[in-house]
C-alpha positions in Angstrom: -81.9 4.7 10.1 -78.3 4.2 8.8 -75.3 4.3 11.3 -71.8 4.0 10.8 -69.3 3.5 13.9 -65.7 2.7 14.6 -64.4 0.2 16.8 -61.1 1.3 17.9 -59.5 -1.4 19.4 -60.4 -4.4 16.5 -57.5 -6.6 17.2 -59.0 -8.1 20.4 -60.5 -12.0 20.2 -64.2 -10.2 21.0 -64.1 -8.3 17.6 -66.0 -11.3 15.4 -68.5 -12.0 18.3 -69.2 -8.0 18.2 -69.2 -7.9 14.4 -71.8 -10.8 15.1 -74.4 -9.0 16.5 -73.8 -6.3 14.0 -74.2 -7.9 11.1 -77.8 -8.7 11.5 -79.3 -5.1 11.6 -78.4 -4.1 7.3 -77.8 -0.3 8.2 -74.7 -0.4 10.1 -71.6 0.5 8.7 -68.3 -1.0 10.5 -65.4 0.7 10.6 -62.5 -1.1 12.2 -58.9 -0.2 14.0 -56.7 -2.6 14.6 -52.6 -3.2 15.1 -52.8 -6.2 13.8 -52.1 -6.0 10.1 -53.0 -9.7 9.0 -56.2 -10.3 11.3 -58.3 -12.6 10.0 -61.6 -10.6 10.6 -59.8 -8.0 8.2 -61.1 -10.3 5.3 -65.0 -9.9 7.2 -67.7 -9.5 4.4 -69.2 -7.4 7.2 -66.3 -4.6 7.9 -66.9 -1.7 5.4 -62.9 -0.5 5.8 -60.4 -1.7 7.9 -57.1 0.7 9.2 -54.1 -0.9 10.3 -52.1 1.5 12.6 -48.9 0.2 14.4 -49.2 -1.1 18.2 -48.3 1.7 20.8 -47.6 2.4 24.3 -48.5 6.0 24.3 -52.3 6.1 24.9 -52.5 9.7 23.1 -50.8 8.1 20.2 -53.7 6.1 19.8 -56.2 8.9 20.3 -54.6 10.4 17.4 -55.3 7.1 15.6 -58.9 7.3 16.3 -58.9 11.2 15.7 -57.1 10.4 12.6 -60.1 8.1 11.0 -62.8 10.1 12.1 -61.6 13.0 9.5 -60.9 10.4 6.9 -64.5 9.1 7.2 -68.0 10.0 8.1 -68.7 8.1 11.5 -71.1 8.8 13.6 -70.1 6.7 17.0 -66.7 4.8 18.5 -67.0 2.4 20.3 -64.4 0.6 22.3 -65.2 -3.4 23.4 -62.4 -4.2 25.7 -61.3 -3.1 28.8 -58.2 -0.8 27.8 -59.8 0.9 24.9 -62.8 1.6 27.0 -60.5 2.8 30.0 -58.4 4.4 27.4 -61.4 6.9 26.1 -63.0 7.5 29.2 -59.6 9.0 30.6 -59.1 11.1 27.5 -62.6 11.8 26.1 -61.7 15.8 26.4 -58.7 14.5 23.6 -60.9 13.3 20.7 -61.6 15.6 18.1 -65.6 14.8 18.5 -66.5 14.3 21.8 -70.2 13.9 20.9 -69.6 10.9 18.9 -68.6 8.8 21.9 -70.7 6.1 22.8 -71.8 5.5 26.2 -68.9 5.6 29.3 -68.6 4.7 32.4 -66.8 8.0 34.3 -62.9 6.9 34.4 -62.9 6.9 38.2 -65.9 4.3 38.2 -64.3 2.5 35.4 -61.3 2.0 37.9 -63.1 1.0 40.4 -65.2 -2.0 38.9 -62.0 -3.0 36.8 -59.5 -3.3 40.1 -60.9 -6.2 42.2 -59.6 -5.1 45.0 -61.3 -1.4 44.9 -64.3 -3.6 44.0 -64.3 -5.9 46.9 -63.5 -3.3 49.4 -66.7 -0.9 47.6 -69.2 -4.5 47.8 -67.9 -4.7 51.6 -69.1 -0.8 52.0 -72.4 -1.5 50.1 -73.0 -4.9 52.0 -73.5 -6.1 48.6 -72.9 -10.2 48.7 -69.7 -11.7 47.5 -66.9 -14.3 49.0 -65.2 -12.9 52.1 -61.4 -11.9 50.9 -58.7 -9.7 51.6 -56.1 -7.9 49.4 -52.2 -9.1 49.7 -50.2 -6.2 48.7 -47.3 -6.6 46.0 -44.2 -8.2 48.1 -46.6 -9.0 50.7 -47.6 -12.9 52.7 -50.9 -12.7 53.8 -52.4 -14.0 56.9 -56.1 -15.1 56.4 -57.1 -16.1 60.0 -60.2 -14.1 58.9 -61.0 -16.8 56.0 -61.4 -20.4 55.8 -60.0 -23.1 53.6 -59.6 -23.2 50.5 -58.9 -20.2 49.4 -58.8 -18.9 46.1 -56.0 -16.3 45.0 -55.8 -14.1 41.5 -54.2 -10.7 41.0 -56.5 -7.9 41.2 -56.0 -6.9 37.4 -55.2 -7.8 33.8 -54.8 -11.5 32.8 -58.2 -13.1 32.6 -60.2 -16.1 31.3 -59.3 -17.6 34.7 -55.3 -17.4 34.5 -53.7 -16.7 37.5 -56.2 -18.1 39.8 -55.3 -20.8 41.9 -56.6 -22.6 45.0 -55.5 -23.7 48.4 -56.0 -25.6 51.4 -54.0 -24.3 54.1 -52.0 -21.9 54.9 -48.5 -23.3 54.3 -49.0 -24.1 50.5 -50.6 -20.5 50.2 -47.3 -19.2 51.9 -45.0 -21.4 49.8 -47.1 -20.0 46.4 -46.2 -16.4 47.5 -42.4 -17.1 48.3 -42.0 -18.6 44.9 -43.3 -16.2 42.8 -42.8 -12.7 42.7 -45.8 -10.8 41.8 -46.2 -7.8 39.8 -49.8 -6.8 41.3 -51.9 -6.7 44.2 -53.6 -10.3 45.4 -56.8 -10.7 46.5 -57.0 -13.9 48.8 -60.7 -15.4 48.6 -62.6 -18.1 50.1 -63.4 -20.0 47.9 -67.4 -21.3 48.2 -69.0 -24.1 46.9 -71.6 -23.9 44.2 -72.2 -23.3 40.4 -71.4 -20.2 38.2 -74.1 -17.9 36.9 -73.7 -14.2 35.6 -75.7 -11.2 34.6 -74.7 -9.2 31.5 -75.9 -5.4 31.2 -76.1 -2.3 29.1 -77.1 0.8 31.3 -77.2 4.5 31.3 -76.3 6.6 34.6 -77.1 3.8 36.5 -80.2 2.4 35.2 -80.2 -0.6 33.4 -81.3 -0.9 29.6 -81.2 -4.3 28.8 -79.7 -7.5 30.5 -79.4 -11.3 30.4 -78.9 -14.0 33.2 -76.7 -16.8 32.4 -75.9 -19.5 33.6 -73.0 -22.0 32.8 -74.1 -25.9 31.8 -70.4 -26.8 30.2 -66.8 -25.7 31.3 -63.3 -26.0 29.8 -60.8 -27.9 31.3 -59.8 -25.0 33.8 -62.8 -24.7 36.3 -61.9 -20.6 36.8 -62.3 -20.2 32.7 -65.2 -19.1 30.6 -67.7 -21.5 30.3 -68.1 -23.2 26.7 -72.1 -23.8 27.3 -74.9 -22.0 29.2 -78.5 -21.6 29.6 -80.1 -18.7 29.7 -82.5 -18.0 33.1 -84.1 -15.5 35.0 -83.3 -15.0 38.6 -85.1 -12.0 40.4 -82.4 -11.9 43.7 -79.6 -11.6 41.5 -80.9 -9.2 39.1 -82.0 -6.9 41.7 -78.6 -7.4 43.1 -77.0 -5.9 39.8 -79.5 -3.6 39.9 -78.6 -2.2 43.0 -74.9 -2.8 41.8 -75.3 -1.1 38.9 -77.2 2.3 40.4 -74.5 2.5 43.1 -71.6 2.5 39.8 -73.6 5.1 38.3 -72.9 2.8 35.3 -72.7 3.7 31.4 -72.3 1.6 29.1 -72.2 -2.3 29.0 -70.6 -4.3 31.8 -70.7 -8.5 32.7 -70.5 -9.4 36.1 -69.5 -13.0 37.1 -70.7 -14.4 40.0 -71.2 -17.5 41.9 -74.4 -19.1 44.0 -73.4 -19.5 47.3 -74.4 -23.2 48.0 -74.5 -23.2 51.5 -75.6 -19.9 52.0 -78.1 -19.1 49.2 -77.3 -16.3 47.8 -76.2 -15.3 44.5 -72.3 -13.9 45.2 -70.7 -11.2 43.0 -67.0 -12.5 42.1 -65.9 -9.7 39.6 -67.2 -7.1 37.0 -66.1 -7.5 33.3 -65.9 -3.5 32.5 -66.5 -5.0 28.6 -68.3 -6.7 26.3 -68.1 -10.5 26.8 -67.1 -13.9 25.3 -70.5 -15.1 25.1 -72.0 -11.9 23.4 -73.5 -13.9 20.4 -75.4 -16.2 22.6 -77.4 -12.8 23.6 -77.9 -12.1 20.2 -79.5 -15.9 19.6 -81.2 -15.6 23.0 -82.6 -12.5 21.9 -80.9 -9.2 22.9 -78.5 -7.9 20.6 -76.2 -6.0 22.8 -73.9 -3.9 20.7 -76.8 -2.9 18.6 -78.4 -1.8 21.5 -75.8 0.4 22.6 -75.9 2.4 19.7 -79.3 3.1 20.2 -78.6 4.0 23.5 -75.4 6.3 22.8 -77.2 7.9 20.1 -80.4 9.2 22.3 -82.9 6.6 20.9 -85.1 4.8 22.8 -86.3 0.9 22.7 -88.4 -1.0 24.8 -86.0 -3.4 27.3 -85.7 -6.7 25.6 -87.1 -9.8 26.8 -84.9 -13.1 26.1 -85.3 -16.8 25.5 -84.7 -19.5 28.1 -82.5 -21.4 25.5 -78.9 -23.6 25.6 -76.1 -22.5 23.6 -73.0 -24.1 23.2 -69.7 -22.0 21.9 -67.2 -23.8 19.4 -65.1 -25.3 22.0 -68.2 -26.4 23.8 -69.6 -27.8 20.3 -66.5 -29.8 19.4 -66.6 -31.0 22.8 -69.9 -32.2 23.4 -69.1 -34.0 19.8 -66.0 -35.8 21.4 -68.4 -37.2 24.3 -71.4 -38.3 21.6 -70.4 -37.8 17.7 -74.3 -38.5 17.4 -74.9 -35.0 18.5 -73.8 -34.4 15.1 -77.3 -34.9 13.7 -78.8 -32.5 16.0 -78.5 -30.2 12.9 -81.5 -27.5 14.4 -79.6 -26.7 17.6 -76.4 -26.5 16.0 -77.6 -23.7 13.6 -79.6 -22.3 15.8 -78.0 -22.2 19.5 -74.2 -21.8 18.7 -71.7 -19.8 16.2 -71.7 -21.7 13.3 -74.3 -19.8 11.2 -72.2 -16.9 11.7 -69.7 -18.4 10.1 -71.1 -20.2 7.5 -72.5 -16.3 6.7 -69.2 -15.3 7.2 -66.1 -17.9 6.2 -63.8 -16.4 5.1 -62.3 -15.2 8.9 -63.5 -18.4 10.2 -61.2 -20.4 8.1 -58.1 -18.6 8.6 -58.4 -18.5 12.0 -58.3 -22.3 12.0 -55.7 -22.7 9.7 -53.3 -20.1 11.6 -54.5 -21.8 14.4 -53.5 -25.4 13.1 -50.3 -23.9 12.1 -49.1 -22.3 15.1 -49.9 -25.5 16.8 -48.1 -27.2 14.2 -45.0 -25.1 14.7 -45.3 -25.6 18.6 -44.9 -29.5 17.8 -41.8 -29.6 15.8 -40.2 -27.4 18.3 -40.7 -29.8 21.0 -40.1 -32.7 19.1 
């Protein structure tokens, strides 16, 4: 069958990991909105048209954007793949001019819910689902965590991500300095912060049930230890996936969703941190492990049914992850089959064009940021 769909918000950094996964099924026909006029993935060999409207505030504006292109063109599904075009449609569904082409939502409320980590942790407290024991500082507010123990972690309870604003202490009075010095725009949570290693669990579902999923878990991080890892290994872990499950069910969750979370060491458990209401950094690696996502949720937003998709139990390294196992051993170099075939770079030998001019702007801008200081 031949689909065409819109992705609404294309000038997010997940758009060539999306357009990844897309580009292997021939049939697809991308459409693309973006405010960035000069994006490199506008030059894609993959994207059929690409419409630049201005950035806007006013969220209706940009339903009349995506209104707008489905007259122009003969789409049969948008779909938004980052949080604020999600949360964005799912408020106004009732707004755009064809409802029934929406993919798959979450309900707005929902959507809120597993997007504020606060609502979040109080809703995994109700469910006695298992996560790290916290408590929410409110804007202008110096919490006291006799409750907790040290360290502690502490991150705002929205926006940001990719591990900024997260920071850790060790006792009360540097926790209590860090919130006299900076005046914070949102709510806090305050987290103990447990030892172990990272491991998440990526999902497409419908009305609870899930679809497809993979279990991840990270083998190589970046410099910050709260950032996305840059290699993982796919595995299969029955606790935690029932866990989601259950997690999942409880959401009455539509669409696709990533939820990070940590095992507990001492405990032995498998503790959820946070829910990525999105698709997610490491997208492709499902799509080399075996399940391509996006593709999948077509399928699903359209009515059609698949069988759920095993995966492979395979390493992947992303391009940071790549360039940095290749600063520790440069003889990595010749491992020629894993680096075609369990990271990015056949995409974008297939696809060069954005590829290149990503690095270049890339080298530029760091370039630019040089001369300055110097």
């Amino acid at each position: 069958m031949k689909f065409s769909i819109l992705i609404p918000d294309g000038e997010v950094p997940l758009l060539p990991s999306v357009i990844n996964c897309l580009s292997q099924v021939k049939d697809i026909k991308i459409y693309v909105i973006s405010n960035k006029k000069r994006y490199p993935m506008r030059y894609s060999r993959h994207i059929h048209h690409y419409a630049y409207y201005p950035e806007t505030n006013v969220e209706l504006e940009w339903i009349d954007n995506i209104n707008e292109e489905l007259k122009k063109h003969d789409i049969d599904l948008v779909m938004p793949i980052f949080e604020n075009g999600i949360k964005i449609i799912a408020k106004y569904k009732n707004q755009v001019s064809f409802k029934d082409k929406l993919c798959l939502l979450p309900s707005f409320d929902n959507f809120k819910l597993a997007n504020d980590k606060g609502s979040l942790l109080y809703f995994l407290d109700n469910h006695h689902l298992p996560h790290p024991k916290g408590i929410v500082a409110k804007v202008g507010e110096i919490p006291k965590v006799e409750s907790l123990q040290y360290p502690v972690l502490v991150k705002p309870v929205s926006g940001l991500g990719g591990g900024t604003g997260i920071y850790s202490f060790d006792n009360q009075s540097s926790l209590e300095d860090y919130f006299i010095k900076n005046r914070l725009e949102c709510d806090t949570i305050v987290q103990e912060r447990i030892e172990g290693y990272d491991i998440d669990c990526s999902v497409l579902c419908k009305d609870g049930v899930i679809l497809a999923h993979t279990i991840q878990k990270a083998t190589l991080k970046d410099g910050n230890p709260f950032a996305p890892t840059t290699g993982l290994i796919f595995v299969e872990e029955e606790e935690l996936y029932l866990t989601i499950e259950r997690l999942m069910k409880l959401l009455n969750w539509s669409g696709v969703a990533h939820v990070d979370l940590l095992f507990d060491k001492k405990d032995e458990k498998f503790k959820i941190l946070e829910v990525n209401t999105r698709f997610w950094t490491s997208i492709d690696a499902s799509l080399i492990a075996g399940v391509n996502f996006p593709y999948l949720y077509i399928l699903a937003s359209l009515g059609i049914d698949f069988n759920k998709p095993n995966y492979k139990y395979l390493e992947y390294l992303n391009i940071k992850g790549l360039l940095k196992t290749l600063q520790l051993n440069i003889k990595f170099l010749f491992e020629t089959r894993f680096i075609l075939n369990n990271t990015p770079v056949k995409f974008a030998v297939k696809d060069p064009i954005p590829f290149i001019l990503k690095y270049v702007i890339f080298s530029k801008n760091m370039l630019v940021s040089k001369l300055k200081k110097s």
